[in-house]
C-alpha positions in Angstrom: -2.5 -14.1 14.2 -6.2 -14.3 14.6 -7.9 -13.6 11.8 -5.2 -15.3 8.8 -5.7 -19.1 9.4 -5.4 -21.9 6.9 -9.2 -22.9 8.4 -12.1 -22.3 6.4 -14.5 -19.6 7.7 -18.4 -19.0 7.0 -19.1 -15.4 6.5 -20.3 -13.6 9.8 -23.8 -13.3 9.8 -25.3 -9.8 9.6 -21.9 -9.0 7.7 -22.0 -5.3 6.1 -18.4 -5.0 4.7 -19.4 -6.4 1.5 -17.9 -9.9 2.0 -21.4 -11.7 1.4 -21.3 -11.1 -2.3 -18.0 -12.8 -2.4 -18.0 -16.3 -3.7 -15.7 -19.5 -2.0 -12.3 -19.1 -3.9 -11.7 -22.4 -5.8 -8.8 -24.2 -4.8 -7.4 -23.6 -7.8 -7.3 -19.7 -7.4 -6.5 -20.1 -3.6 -3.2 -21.9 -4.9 -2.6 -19.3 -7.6 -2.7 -16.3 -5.6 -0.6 -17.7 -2.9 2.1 -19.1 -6.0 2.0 -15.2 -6.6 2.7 -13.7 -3.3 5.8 -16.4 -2.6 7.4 -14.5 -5.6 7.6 -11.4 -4.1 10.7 -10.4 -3.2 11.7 -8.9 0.0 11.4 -5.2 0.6 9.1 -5.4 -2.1 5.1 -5.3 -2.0 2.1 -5.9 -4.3 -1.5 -4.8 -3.7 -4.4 -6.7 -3.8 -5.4 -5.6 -7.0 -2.4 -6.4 -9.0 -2.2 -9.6 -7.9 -6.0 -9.6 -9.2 -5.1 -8.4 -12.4 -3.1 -11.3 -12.9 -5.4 -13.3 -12.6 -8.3 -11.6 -14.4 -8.5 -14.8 -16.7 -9.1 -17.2 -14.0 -12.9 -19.0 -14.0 -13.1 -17.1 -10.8 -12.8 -13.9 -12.0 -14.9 -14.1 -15.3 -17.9 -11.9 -15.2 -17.4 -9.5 -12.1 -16.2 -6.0 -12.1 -14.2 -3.9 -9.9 -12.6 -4.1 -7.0 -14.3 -7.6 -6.5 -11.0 -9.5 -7.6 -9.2 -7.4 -5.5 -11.5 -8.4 -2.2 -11.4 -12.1 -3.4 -7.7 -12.2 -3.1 -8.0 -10.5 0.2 -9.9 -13.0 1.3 -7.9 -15.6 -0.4 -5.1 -13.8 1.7 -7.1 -13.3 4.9 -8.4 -17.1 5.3 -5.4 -19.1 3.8 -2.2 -16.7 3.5 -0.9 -17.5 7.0 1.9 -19.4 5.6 3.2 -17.0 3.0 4.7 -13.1 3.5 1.4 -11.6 3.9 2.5 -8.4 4.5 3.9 -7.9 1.2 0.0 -8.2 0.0 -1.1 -4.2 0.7 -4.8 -2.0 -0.1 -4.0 0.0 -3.0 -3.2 3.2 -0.4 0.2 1.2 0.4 -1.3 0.2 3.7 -0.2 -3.0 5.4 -2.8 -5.4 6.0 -6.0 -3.8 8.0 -5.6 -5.1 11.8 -2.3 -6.6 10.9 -0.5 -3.5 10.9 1.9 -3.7 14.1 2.6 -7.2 13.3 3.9 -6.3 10.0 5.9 -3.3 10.5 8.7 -5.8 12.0 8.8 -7.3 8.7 9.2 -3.8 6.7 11.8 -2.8 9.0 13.5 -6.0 8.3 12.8 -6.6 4.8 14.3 -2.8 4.4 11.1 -2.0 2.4 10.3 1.8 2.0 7.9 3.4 4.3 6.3 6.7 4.6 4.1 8.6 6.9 4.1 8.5 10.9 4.6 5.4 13.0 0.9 5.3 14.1 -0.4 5.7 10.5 2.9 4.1 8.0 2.2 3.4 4.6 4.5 1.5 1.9 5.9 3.7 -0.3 4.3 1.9 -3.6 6.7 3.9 -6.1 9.6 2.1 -4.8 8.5 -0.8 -3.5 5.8 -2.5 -5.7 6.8 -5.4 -7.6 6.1 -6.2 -10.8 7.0 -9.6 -11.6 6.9 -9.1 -15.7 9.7 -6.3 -15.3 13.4 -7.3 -14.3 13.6 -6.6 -10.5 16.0 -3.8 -10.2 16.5 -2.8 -6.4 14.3 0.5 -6.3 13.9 0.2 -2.2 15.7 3.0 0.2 18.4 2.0 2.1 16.8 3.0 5.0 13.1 3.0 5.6 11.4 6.6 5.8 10.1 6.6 9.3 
């Protein structure tokens, strides 16, 4: 797994995704969001952006706007989340990971978590699978997955 390492990584130079305007996480948020993402059960998902929203009060989200938490925890996720189920971290379209997506579809299948769409272009079904760790976790996952 190339790209998720628990090295720290400059910034590419000439870097047009957006990443540049993203600051260092602190170690402090690094450690949160990865807390988060071990409490996800399995079968079940969160997206970037929710695990964002629970951390809107942090020192290193104060003052931005957005998506911008969501990208920080993707790069929390993408730099240090090596360790942790990252691929029950998803884009808000229920996507897996971008360039992770064969390596985690194992995990789905495993896991049992609900998928639609085609093999070559699979999303997780966010209406039965998200996770939501201020509601009790009733099983909402299909007994099989979709595809």
């Amino acid at each position: 797994m190339a790209r998720m390492s628990n090295e720290h990584r400059a910034p590419a130079q000439g870097n047009t995704r957006g990443m540049d305007a993203l600051k260092d996480p602190s170690p402090d948020f690094v450690e949160r969001v990865l807390a988060i993402v071990r409490t996800i059960p399995p079968g079940r998902v969160m997206t970037y952006g929710d695990i964002a929203a629970m951390l809107a009060d942090h020192d290193d989200l104060t003052g931005t706007e957005g998506s911008y938490g969501a990208r920080l925890v993707g790069q929390v996720m993408a730099r240090f989340g090596a360790d942790v189920a990252w691929w029950r971290v998803l884009r808000s379209t229920g996507h897996p990971p971008k360039f992770h997506e064969t390596r985690a579809l194992p995990h789905y299948r495993e896991e049992r978590t609900p998928l639609t769409g085609p093999e070559e272009n699979y999303r997780v079904d966010l209406k039965l699978a998200r996770y939501d760790p201020d509601q009790d976790d009733e099983p909402r996952q299909a007994t099989i997955p979709l595809i």
